[in-house]
DRENDO-1510 file (C-alpha; in Angstrom, 1 decimal, always signed):
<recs>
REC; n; res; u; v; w
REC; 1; UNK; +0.0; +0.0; +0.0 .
REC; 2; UNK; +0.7; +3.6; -0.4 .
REC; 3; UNK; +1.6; +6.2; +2.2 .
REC; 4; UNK; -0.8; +8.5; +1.1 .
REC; 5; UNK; -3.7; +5.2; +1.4 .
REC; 6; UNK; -2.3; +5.1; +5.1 .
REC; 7; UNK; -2.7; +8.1; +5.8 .
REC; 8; UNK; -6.0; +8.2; +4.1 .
REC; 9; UNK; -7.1; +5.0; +6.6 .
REC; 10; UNK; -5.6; +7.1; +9.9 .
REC; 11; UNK; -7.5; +10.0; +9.2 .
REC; 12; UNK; -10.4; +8.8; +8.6 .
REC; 13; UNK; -10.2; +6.1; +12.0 .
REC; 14; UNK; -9.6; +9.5; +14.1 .
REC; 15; UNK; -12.4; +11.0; +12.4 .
REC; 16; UNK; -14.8; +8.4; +13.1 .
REC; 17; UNK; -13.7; +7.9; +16.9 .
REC; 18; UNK; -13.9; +11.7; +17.2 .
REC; 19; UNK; -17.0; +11.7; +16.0 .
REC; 20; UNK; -18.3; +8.8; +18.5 .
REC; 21; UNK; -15.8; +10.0; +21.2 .
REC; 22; UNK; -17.4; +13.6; +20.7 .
REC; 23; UNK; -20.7; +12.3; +21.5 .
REC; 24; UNK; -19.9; +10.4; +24.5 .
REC; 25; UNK; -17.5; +13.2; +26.0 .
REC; 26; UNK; -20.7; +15.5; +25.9 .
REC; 27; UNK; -22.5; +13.1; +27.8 .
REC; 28; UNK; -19.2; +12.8; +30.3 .
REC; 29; UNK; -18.9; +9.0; +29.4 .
REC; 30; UNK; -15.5; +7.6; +30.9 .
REC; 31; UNK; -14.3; +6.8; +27.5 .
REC; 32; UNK; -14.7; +10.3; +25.5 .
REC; 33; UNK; -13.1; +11.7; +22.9 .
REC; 34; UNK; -9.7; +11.0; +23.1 .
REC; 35; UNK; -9.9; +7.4; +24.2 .
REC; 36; UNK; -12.6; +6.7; +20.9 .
REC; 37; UNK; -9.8; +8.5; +18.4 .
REC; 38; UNK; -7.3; +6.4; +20.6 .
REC; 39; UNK; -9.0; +3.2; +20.0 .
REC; 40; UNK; -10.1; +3.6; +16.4 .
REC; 41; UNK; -6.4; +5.2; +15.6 .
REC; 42; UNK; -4.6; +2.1; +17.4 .
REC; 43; UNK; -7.1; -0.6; +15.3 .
REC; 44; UNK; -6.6; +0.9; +12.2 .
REC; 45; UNK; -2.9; +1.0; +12.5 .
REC; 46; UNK; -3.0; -2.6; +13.5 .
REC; 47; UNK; -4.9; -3.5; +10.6 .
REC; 48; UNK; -2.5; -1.6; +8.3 .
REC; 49; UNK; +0.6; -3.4; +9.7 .
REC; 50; UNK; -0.6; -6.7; +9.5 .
REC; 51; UNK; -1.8; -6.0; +5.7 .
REC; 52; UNK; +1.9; -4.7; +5.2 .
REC; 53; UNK; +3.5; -8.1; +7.3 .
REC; 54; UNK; +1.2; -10.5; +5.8 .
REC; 55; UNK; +2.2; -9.3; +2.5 .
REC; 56; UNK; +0.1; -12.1; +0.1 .
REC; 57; UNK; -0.2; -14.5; +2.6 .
REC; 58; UNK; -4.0; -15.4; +4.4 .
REC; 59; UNK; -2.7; -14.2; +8.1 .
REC; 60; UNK; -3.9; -10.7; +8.1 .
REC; 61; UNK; -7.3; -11.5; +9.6 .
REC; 62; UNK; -5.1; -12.6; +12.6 .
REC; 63; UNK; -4.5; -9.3; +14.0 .
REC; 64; UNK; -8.5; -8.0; +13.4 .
REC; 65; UNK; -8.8; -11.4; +15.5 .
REC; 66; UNK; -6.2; -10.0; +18.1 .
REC; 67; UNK; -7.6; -6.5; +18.3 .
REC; 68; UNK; -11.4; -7.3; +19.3 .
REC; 69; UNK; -9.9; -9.7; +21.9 .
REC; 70; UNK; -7.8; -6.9; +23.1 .
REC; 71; UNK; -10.6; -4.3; +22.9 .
REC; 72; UNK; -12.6; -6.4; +24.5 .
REC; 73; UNK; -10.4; -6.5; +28.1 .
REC; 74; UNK; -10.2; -2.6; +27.3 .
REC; 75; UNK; -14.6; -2.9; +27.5 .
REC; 76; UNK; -14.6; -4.9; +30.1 .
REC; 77; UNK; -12.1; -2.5; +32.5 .
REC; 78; UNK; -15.8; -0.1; +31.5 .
REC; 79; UNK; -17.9; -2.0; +33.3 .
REC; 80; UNK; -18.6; -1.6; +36.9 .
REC; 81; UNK; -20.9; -3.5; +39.0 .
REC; 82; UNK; -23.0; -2.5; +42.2 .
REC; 83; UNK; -25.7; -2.9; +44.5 .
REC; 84; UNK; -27.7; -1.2; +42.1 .
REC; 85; UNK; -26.6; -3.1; +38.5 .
REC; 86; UNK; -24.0; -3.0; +35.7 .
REC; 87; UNK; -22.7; +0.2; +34.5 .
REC; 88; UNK; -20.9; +1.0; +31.6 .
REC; 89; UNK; -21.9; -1.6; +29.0 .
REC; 90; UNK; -22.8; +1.0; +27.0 .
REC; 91; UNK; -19.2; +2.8; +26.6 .
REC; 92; UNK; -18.4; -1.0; +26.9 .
REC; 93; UNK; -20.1; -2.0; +23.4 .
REC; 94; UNK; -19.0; +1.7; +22.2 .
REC; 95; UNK; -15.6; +0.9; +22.7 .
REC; 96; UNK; -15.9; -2.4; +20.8 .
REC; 97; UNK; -17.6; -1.2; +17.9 .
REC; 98; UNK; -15.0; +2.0; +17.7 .
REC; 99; UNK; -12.6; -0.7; +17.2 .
REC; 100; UNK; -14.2; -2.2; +14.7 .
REC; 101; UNK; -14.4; +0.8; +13.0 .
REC; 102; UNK; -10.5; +1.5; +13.0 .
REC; 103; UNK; -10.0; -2.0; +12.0 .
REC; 104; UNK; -12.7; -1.1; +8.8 .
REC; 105; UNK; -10.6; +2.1; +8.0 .
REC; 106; UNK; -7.5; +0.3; +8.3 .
REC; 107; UNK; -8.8; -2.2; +6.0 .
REC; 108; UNK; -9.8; +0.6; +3.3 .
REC; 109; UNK; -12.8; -0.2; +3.9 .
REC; 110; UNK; -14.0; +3.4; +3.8 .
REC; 111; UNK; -18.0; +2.8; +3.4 .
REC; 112; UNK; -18.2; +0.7; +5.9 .
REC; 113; UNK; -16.3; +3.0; +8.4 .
REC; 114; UNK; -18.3; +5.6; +7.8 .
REC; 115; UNK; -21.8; +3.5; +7.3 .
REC; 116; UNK; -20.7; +2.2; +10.7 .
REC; 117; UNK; -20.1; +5.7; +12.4 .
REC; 118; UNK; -23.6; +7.1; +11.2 .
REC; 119; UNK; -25.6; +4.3; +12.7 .
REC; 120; UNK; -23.7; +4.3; +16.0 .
REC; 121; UNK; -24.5; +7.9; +16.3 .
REC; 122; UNK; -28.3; +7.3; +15.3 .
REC; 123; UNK; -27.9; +4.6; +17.9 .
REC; 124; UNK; -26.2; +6.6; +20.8 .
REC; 125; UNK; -28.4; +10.0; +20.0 .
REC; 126; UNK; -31.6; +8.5; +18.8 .
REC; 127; UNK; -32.3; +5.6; +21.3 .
REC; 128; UNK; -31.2; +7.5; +24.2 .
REC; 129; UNK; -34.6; +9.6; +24.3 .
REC; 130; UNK; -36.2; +5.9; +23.6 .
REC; 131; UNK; -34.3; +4.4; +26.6 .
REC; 132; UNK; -35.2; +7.1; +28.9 .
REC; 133; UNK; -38.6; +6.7; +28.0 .
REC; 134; UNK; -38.7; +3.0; +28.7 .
REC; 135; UNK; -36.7; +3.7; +32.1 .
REC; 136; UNK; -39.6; +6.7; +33.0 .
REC; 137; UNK; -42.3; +4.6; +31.6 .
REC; 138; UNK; -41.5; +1.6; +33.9 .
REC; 139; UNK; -40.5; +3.4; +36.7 .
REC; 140; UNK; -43.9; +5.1; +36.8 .
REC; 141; UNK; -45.5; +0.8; +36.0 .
REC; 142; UNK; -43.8; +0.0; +39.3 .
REC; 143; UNK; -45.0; +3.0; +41.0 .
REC; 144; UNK; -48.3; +2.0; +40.3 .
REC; 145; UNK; -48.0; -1.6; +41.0 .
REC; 146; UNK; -47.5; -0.6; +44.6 .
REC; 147; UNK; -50.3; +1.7; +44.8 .
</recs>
């Protein structure tokens, strides 16, 4: 590959974790902005590496392998448990699917990336209002139950 198709794929993965990361910061999420562009940044330059070491050999899915594991011990670090439930599998799943998305950029698989980044904002922005509605609505059903 290129440089310039490198840097292409870099650019793009902190643009797409800054995008996600800028969403969550505003919400003061433990993972934020520069943790998302971190994550996306680091999978995408995995991805490019092991496209590069692999040359024409099948082996470059092995680091995309490598990087959900890792991400996924970064995730579960997110999730805290206490007397009153799990927090965090939110930022948890975030930080997973940023990953993803660096590993998609890295790939040059620029539609996806993006594709990707839309829906998880849709998702973050969109289903919050649904999710608090669901919490409110079942808050007031137990409420009432007691009544």
């Amino acid at each position: 590959m290129d440089f310039m198709t490198d840097a292409l794929s870099l650019l793009l993965a902190a643009g797409c974790g800054a995008v996600i990361g800028f969403e969550r910061q505003i919400k003061h999420k433990p993972a934020g902005l520069r943790t998302n562009i971190l994550i996306c940044l680091g999978a995408a330059a995995f991805t490019i590496i092991s496209k590069t070491m692999a040359g024409d050999q099948d082996s470059v899915t092995r680091i995309a392998a490598q990087v959900v594991t890792g991400v996924g011990f970064l995730g579960a670090g997110a999730v805290i448990q206490d007397r009153g439930g799990i927090h965090g599998l939110t930022t948890a799943a975030t930080i997973w699917l940023v990953a993803s998305i660096g590993v998609a950029c890295g790939a040059h698989m620029y539609y996806l990336a993006i594709a990707t980044t839309v829906l998880a904002i849709i998702v973050l922005l969109g289903l919050a209002q649904v999710d608090k509605y669901l919490e409110t609505g079942h808050a007031e059903d137990k409420k009432n139950k007691h009544h």
